[in-house]
Every structure is written in structure tokens, then in C-alpha cells.
ZANUSE-631301 format. One record per residue: x, y, z of N, C-alpha, C in turn. Coordinates in Angstrom, 1 decimal. Each point is the difference from the previous one (the first is absolute). Example, Ala and Ser with C-alpha at 12.3 -4.5 7.8 and 13.67 -1.06 7.14 Angstrom:
residues 2
(pt (13.2 -5.7 7.8) (-0.9 1.2 0.0) (0.9 1.2 0.0)) (pt (-0.4 1.1 -0.7) (0.9 1.1 0.0) (-0.8 1.1 0.8)) 
***
This chain:
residues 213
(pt (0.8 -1.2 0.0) (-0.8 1.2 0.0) (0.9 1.3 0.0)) (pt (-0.2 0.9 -0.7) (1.0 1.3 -0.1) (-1.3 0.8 0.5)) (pt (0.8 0.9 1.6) (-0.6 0.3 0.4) (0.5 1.9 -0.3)) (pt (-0.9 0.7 -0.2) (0.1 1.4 -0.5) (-0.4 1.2 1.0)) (pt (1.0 1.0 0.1) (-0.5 1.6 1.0) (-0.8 0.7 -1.2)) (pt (-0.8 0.7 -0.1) (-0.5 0.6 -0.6) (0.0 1.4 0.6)) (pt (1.0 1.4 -0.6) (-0.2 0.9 0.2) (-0.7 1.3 -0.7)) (pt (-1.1 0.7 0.2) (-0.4 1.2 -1.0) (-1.0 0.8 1.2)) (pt (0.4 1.2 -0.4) (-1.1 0.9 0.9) (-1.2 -0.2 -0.3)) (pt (-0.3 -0.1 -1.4) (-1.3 0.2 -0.2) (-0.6 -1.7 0.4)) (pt (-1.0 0.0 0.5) (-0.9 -1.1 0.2) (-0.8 -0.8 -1.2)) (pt (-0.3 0.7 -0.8) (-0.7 -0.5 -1.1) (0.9 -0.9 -0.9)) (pt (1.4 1.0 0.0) (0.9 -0.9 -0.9) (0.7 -1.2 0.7)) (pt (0.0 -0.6 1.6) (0.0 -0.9 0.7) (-1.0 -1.0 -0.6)) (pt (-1.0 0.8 0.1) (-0.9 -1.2 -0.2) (-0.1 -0.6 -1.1)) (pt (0.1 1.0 -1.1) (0.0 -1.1 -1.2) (1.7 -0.8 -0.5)) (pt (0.9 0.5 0.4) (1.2 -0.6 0.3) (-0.4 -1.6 0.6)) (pt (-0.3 0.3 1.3) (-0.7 -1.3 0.4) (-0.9 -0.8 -0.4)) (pt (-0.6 0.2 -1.0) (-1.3 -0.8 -0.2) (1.3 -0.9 -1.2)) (pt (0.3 1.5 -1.2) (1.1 -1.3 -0.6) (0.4 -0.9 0.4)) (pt (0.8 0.3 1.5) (1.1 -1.0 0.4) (-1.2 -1.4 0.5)) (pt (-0.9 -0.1 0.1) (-0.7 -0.5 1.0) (-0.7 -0.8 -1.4)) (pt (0.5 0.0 -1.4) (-0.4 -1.3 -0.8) (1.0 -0.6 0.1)) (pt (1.0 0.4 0.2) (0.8 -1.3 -0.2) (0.8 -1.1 1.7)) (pt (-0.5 -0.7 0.2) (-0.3 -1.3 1.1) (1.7 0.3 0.7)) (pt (0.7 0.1 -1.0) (1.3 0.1 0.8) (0.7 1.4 0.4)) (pt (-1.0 0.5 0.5) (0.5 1.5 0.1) (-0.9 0.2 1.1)) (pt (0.5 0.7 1.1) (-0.9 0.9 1.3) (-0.1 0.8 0.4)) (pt (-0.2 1.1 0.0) (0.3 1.4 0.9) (0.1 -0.1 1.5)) (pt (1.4 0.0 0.5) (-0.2 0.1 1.2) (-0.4 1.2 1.0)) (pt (0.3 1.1 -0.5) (0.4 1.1 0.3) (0.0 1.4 -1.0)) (pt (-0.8 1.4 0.8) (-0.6 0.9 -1.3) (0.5 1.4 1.0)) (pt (0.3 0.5 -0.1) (0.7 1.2 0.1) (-0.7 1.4 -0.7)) (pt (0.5 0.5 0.6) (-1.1 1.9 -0.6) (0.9 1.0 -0.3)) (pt (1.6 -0.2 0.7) (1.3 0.7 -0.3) (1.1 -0.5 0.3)) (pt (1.2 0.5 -0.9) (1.1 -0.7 0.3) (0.8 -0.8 1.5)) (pt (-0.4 0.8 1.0) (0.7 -0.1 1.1) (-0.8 -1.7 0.4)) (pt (-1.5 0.3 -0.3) (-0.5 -1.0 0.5) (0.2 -1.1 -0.3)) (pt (0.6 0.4 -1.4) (0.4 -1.4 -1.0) (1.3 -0.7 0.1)) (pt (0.8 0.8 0.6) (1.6 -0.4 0.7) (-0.6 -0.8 1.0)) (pt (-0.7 0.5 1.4) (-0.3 -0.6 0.7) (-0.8 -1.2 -0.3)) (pt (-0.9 -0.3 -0.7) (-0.4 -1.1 -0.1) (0.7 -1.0 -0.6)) (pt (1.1 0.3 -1.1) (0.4 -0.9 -1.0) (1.0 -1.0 1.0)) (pt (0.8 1.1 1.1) (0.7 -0.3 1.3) (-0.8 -1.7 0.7)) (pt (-1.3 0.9 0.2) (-0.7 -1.0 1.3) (-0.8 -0.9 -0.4)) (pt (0.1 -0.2 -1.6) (-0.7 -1.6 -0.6) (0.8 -0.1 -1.2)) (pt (1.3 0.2 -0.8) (1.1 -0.3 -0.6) (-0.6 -1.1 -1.2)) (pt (-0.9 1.4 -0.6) (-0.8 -0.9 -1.2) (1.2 -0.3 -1.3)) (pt (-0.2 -1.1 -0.8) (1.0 0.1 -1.1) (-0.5 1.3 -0.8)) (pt (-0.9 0.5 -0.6) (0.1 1.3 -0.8) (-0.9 1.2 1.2)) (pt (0.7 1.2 -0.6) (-0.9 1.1 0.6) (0.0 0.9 -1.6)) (pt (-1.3 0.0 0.0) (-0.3 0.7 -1.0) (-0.9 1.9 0.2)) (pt (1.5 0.8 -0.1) (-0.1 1.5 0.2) (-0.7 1.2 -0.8)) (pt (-0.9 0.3 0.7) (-0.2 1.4 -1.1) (1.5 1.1 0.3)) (pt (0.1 0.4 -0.9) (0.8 1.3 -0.7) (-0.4 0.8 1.4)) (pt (-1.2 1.1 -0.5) (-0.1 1.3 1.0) (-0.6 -0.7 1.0)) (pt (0.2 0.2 1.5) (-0.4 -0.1 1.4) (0.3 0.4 0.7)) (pt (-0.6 0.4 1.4) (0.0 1.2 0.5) (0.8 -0.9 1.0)) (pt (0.8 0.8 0.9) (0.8 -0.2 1.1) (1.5 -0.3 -0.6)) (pt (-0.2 -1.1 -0.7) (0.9 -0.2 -0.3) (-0.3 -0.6 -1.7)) (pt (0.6 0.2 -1.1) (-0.5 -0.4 -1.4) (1.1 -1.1 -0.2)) (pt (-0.4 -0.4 -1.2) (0.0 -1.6 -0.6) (1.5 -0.2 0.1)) (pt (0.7 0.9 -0.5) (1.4 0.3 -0.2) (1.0 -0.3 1.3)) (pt (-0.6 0.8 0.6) (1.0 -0.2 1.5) (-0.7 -1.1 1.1)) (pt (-1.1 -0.7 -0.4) (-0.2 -0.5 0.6) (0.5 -1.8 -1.2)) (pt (0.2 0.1 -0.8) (0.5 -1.1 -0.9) (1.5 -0.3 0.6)) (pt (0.7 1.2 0.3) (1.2 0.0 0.6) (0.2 -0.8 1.4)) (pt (-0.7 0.4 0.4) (-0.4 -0.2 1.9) (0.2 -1.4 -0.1)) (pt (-1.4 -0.9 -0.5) (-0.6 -1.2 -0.3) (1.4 -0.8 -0.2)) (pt (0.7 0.7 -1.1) (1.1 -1.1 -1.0) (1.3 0.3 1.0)) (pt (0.4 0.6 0.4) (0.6 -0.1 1.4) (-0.3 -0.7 1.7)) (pt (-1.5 0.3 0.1) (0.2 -0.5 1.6) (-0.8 -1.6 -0.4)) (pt (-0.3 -0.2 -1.2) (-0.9 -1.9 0.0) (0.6 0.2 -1.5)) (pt (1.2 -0.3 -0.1) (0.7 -0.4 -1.4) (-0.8 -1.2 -0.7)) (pt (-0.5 -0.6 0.6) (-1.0 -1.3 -1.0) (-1.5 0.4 -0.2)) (pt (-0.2 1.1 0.3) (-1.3 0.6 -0.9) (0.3 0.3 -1.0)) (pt (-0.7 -0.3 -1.4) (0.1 0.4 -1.0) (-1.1 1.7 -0.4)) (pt (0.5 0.7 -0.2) (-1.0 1.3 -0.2) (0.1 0.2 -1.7)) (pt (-1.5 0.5 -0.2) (-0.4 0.1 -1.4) (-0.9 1.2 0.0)) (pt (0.3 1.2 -0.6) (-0.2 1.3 -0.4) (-1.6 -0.2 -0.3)) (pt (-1.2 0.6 0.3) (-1.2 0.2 -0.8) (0.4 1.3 -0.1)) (pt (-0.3 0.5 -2.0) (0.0 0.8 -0.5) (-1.1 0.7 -0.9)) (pt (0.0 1.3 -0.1) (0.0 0.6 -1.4) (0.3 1.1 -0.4)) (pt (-0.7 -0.1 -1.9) (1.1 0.2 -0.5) (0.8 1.3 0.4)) (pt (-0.5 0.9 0.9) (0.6 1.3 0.1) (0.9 0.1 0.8)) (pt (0.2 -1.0 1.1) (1.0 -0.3 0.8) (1.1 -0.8 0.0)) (pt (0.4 -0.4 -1.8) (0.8 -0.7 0.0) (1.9 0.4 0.1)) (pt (-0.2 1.4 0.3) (1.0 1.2 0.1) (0.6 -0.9 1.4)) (pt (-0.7 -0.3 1.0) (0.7 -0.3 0.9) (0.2 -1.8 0.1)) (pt (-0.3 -0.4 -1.1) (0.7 -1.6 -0.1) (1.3 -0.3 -0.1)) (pt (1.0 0.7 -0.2) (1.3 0.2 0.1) (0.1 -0.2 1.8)) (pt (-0.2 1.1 0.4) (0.0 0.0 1.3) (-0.1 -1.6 0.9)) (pt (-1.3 -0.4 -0.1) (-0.4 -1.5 0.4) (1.2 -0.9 -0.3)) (pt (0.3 -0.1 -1.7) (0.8 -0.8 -0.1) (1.5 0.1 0.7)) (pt (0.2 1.0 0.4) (1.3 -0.1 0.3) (-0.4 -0.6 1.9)) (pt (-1.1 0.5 0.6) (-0.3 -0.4 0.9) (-0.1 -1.2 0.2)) (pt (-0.5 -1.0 -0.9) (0.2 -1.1 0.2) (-1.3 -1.0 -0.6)) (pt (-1.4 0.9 -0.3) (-0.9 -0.5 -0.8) (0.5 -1.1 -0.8)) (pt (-0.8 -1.1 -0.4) (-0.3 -0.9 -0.9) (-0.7 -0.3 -1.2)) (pt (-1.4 0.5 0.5) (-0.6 0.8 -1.3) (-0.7 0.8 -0.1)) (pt (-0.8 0.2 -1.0) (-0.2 1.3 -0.5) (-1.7 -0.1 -0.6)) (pt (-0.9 0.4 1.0) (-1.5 -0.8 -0.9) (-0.7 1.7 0.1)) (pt (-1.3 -0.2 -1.3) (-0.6 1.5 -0.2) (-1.5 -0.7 0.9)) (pt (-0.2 1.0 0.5) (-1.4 0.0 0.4) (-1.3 -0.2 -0.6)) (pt (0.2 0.5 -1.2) (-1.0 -0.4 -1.0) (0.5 -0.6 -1.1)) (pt (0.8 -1.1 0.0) (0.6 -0.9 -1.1) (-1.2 -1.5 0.4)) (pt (0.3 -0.9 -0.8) (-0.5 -1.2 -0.3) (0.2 -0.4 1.8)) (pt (-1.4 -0.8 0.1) (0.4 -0.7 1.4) (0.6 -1.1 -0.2)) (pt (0.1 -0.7 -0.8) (1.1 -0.9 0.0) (1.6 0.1 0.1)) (pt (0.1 1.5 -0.1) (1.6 0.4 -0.2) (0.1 0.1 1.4)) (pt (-0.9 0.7 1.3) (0.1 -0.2 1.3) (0.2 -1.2 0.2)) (pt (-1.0 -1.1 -0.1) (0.6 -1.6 0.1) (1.1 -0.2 0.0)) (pt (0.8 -0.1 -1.4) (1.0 -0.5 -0.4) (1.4 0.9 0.7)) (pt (-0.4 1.3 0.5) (1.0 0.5 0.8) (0.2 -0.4 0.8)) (pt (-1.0 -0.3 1.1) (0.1 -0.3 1.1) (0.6 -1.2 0.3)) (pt (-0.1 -0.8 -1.0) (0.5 -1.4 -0.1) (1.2 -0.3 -0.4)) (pt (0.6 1.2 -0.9) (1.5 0.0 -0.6) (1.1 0.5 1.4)) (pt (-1.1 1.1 0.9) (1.2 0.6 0.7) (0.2 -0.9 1.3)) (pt (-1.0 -0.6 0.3) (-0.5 -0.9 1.4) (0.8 -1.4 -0.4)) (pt (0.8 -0.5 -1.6) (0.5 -0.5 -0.1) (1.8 0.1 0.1)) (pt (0.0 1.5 0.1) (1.6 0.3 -0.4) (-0.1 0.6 -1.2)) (pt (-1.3 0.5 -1.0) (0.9 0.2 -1.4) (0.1 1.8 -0.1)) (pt (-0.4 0.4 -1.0) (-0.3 1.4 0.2) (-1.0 0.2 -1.1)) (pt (-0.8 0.8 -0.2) (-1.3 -0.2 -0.2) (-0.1 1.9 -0.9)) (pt (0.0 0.5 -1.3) (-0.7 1.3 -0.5) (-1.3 -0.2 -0.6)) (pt (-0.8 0.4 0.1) (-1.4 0.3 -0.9) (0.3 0.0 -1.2)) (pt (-0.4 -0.6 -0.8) (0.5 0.6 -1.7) (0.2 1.4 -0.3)) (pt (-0.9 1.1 0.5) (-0.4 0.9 0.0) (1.1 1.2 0.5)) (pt (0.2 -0.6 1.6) (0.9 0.6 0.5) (1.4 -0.3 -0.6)) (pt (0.2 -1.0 -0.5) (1.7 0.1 -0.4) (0.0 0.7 -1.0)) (pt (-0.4 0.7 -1.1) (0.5 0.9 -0.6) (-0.2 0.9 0.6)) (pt (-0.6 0.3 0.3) (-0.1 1.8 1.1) (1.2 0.1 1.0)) (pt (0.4 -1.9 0.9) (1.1 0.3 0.8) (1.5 0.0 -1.0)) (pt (0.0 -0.5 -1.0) (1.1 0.0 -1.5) (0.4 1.4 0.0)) (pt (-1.1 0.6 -0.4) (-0.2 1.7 -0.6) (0.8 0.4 1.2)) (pt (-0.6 0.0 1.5) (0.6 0.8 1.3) (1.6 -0.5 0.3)) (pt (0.7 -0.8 0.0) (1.0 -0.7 0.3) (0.8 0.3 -0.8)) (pt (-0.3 0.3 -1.9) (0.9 -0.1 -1.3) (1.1 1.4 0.4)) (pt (1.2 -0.8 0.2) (1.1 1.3 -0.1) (1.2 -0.7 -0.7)) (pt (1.0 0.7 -0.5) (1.4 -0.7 -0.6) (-0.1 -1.2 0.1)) (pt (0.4 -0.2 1.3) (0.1 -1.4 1.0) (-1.2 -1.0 -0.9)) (pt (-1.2 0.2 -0.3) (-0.9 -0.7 0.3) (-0.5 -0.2 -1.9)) (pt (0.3 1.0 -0.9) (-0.1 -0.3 -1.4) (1.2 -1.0 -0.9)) (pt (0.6 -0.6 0.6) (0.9 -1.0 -0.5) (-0.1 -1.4 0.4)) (pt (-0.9 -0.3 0.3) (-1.0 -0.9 0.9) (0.4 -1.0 -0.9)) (pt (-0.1 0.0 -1.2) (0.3 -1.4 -1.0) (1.4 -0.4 0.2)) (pt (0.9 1.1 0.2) (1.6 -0.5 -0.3) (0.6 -0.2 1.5)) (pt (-0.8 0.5 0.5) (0.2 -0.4 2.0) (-0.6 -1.8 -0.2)) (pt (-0.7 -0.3 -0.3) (-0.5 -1.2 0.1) (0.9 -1.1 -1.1)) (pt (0.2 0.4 -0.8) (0.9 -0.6 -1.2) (1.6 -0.3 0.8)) (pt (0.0 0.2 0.9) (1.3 -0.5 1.2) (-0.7 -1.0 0.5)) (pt (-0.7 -0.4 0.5) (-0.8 -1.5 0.5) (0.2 -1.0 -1.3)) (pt (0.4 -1.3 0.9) (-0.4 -1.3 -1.0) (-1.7 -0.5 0.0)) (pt (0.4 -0.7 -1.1) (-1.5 0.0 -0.7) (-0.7 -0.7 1.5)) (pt (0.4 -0.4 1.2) (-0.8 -0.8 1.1) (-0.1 1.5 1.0)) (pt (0.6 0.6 -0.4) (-0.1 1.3 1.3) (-1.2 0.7 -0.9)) (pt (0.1 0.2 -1.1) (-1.5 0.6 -0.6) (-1.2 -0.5 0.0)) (pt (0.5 -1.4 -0.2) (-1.6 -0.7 0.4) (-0.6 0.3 1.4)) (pt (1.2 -0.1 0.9) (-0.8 0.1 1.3) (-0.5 1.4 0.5)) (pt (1.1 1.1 -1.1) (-0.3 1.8 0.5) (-1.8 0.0 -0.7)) (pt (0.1 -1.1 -1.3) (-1.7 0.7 -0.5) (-0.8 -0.9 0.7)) (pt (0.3 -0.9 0.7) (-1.0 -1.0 1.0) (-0.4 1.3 0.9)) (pt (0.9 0.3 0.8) (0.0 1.2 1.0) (-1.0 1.2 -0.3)) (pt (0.4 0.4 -1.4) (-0.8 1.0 -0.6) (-1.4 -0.6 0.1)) (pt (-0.7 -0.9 0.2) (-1.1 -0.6 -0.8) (-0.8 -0.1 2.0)) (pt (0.9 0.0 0.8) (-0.4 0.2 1.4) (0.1 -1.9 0.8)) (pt (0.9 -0.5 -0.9) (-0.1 -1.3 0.6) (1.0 -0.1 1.5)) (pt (-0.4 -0.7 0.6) (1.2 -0.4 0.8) (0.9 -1.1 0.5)) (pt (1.3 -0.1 0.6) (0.6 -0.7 -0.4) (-0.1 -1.3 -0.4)) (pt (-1.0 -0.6 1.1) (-0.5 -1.5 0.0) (-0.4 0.3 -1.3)) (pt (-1.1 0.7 -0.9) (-0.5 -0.4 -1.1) (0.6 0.4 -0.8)) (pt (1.1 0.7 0.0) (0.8 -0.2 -1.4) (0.7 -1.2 0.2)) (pt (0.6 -0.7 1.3) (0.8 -0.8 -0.4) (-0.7 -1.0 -0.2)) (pt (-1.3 -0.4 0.2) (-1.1 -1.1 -0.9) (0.1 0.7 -1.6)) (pt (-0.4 0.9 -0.1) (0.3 0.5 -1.5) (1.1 -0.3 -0.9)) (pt (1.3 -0.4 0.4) (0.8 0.1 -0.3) (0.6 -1.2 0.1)) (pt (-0.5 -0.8 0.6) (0.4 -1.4 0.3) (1.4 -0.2 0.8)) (pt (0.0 1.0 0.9) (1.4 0.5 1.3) (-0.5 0.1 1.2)) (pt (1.0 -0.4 1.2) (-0.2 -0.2 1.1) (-0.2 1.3 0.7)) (pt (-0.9 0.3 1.1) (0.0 1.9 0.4) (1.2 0.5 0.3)) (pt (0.8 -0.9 0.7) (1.6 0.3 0.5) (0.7 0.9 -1.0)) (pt (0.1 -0.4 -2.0) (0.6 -0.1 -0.7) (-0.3 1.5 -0.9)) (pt (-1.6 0.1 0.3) (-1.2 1.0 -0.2) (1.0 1.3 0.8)) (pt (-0.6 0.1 1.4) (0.9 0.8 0.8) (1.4 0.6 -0.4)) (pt (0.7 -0.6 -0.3) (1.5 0.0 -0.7) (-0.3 0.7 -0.8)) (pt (-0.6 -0.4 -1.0) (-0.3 1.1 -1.4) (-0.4 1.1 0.4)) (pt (-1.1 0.3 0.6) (-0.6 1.4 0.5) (1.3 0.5 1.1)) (pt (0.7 -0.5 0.4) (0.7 0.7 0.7) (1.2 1.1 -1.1)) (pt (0.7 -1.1 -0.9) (0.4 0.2 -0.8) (-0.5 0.7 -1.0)) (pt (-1.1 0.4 -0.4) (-0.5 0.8 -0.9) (0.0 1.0 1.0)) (pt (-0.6 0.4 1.0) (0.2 1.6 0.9) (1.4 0.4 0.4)) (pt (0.8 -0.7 -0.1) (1.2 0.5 0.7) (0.9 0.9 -1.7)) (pt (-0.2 -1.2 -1.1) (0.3 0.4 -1.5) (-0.5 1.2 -0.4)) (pt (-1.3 0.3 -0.1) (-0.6 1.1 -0.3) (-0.2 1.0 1.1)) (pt (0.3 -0.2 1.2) (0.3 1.3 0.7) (-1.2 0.3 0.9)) (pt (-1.0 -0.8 -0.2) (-1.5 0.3 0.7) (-0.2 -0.5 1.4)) (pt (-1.1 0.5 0.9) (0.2 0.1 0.9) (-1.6 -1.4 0.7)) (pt (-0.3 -0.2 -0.8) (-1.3 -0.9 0.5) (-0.6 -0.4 -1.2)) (pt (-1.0 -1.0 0.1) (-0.9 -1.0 -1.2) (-0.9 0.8 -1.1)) (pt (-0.4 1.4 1.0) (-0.9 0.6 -0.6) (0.7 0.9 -1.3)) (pt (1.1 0.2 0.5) (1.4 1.1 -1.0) (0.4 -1.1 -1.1)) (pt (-0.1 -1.1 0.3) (0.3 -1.2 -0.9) (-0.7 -0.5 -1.1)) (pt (-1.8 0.1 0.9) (-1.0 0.4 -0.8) (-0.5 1.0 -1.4)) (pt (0.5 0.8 0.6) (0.1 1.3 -0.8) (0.6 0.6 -1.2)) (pt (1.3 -0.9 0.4) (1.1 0.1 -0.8) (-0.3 -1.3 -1.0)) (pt (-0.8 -1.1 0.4) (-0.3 -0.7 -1.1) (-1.1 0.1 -1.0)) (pt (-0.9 0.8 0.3) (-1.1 0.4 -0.8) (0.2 1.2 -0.6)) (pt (1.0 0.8 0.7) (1.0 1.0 -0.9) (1.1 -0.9 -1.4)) (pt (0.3 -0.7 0.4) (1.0 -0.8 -1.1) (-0.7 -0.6 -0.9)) (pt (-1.5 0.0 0.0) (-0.5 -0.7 -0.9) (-0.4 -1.6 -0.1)) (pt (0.6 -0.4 1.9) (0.1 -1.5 -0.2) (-1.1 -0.8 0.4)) (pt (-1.0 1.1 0.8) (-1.3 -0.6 -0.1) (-1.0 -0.1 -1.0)) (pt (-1.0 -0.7 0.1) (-1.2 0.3 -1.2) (-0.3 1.4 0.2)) 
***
């Protein structure tokens, strides 16, 4: 069972948040929050695998409280609820430590599948949102994305566009017909090569290079 915090001020958008999460049998809300602070504190005192954050919140907002979370219960997974106007501060998250990246009013199945990618280890963008987070991130560094990746052997690409696609390690190394140990190794070795700092930068950089669908 992947058990989920659910943070947003507004109540209406809890609830239908919730009702999504609440088709699918392997998913539970433990825990629902009205502001950031509350959402540190709870994620603390029931150490759900995902906490899924609104952006703006009062006391404390999504940002510094993504920070807090991925610091003091390093095994929560946090996942951004977004839109589109606030994707200015998805940079911020990511460097915080976010996993993924879901829109508020995107497909309810793309909440599904997030919550399931990040609660497994993988990292998880909205279709929607990864060009918008592409567009915010694109600098020097970040438009040579093909020839930065063109340094990986063909088994370090397969696994950077597994990554890109929000799998995690266990399921790429079923994917791939590799043991997770061997999995690990590669993802270590692809972040240390390209210079990045977490799964989600990994992510990014692979649907930047073209190596996802």
C-alpha cells in the first residue's frame, strides 16, 4: 500500500485530489494538511512514502517545506502539484529535492502514475510540465544535452531514458534483464558523468536529449 500526505490550502482541491487517489486500491491518504508547516509536521509523524505538495501555502509554501521534508524523513518521496503559472518555481523544488512534478488539472491518471513512480524511487514529469520545466532550466549547460549524453555507453542510455520515462531501479533492472545492484551502478555512474545532482536532473536531461518518447 503506498501511503500518501496530501498537502493544499484549498479544501476543494484536497478533495478531489483525494477522490482520484481513492480509485486506485493501492494508494491511501494518510494524512491532509492546509499549510506547509503542517505538512513538515505530519510527513515527520506518519513518514508516508509520497507527500504530494501544493506550490503556494501559507505559513510555510511548497518549496521550503519540500526542503524541510527531504531533509528531516529523507525516505519520503515529495511530488510538486502544479500549474501552469507556477512552474517558474520548479527549478527551486527540484534542486530541493522534489521527485515529481504533477498539474492540477492534467489527466487523473498522470496523478496515478506519479504517485506510483515516485513512492517507487523513480521520478515522475507530467508530459505537460516537462516542456515548460525544459524551457525554465534551458541554459548553455543544458542545450547540448545530445553531446552530454553521447559520453554514456549504449547501457548507460538505456537506463538514463528508463529514468527519463519515471521507472525505478527495480523496474528497469526487470526491463533490462539486470540485477538492481548492477541498475544502481549505472545510475550512479550516469550522475557522477554528467554532473547532475538527483534522478529528477537525470530525468530532464533525458527527455531533453531526446531519449524519451
Amino acid at each position: 500500500m503506498i501511503r500518501v500526505l496530501l498537502a493544499d490550502d484549498e479544501a476543494m482541491i484536497r478533495a478531489g485530489v483525494r477522490a482520484i487517489l481513492a480509485t486506485d486500491p493501492e494508494i491511501t491518504v494518510v494524512a491532509e494538511a492546509g499549510d506547509g508547516r503542517q505538512a513538515v509536521d505530519l510527513a515527520i509523524a506518519h513518514r508516508p512514502d509520497v507527500a504530494l505538495l501544493d506550490v503556494r501555502m501559507p505559513v510555510l509554501d511548497g518549496l521550503a517545506a519540500t526542503a524541510e521534508i527531504t531533509r528531516a524523513v529523507p525516505g519520503v518521496a515529495v511530488a510538486i502539484l502544479t500549474t501552469f503559472n507556477e512552474d517558474a518555481y520548479l527549478t527551486t523544488a527540484l534542486h530541493s529535492g522534489a521527485q515529481g512534478f504533477l498539474l492540477k488539472s492534467g489527466n487523473p491518471r498522470e496523478l496515478i502514475a506519479g504517485v506510483h513512480a515516485t513512492a517507487t524511487g523513480g521520478a515522475y514529469l507530467a508530459p505537460k510540465v516537462a516542456a515548460r520545466v525544459l524551457t525554465a532550466l534551458r541554459t548553455p549547460a543544458h542545450t547540448d544535452a545530445k553531446s552530454r549524453t553521447a559520453t554514456l555507453t549504449p547501457r548507460e542510455r538505456e537506463v538514463l531514458a528508463l529514468l527519463g520515462a519515471g521507472l525505478s531501479n527495480a523496474r528497469i533492472a526487470t526491463r533490462l534483464n539486470l540485477v538492481e545492484g548492477t541498475v544502481k551502478g549505472h545510475v550512479s555512474t550516469i550522475l557522477t558523468r554528467l554532473g547532475l545532482e538527483n534522478r529528477v536532473q537525470a530525468a530532464i536531461l533525458a527527455h531533453e536529449a531526446g531519449l524519451t518518447p
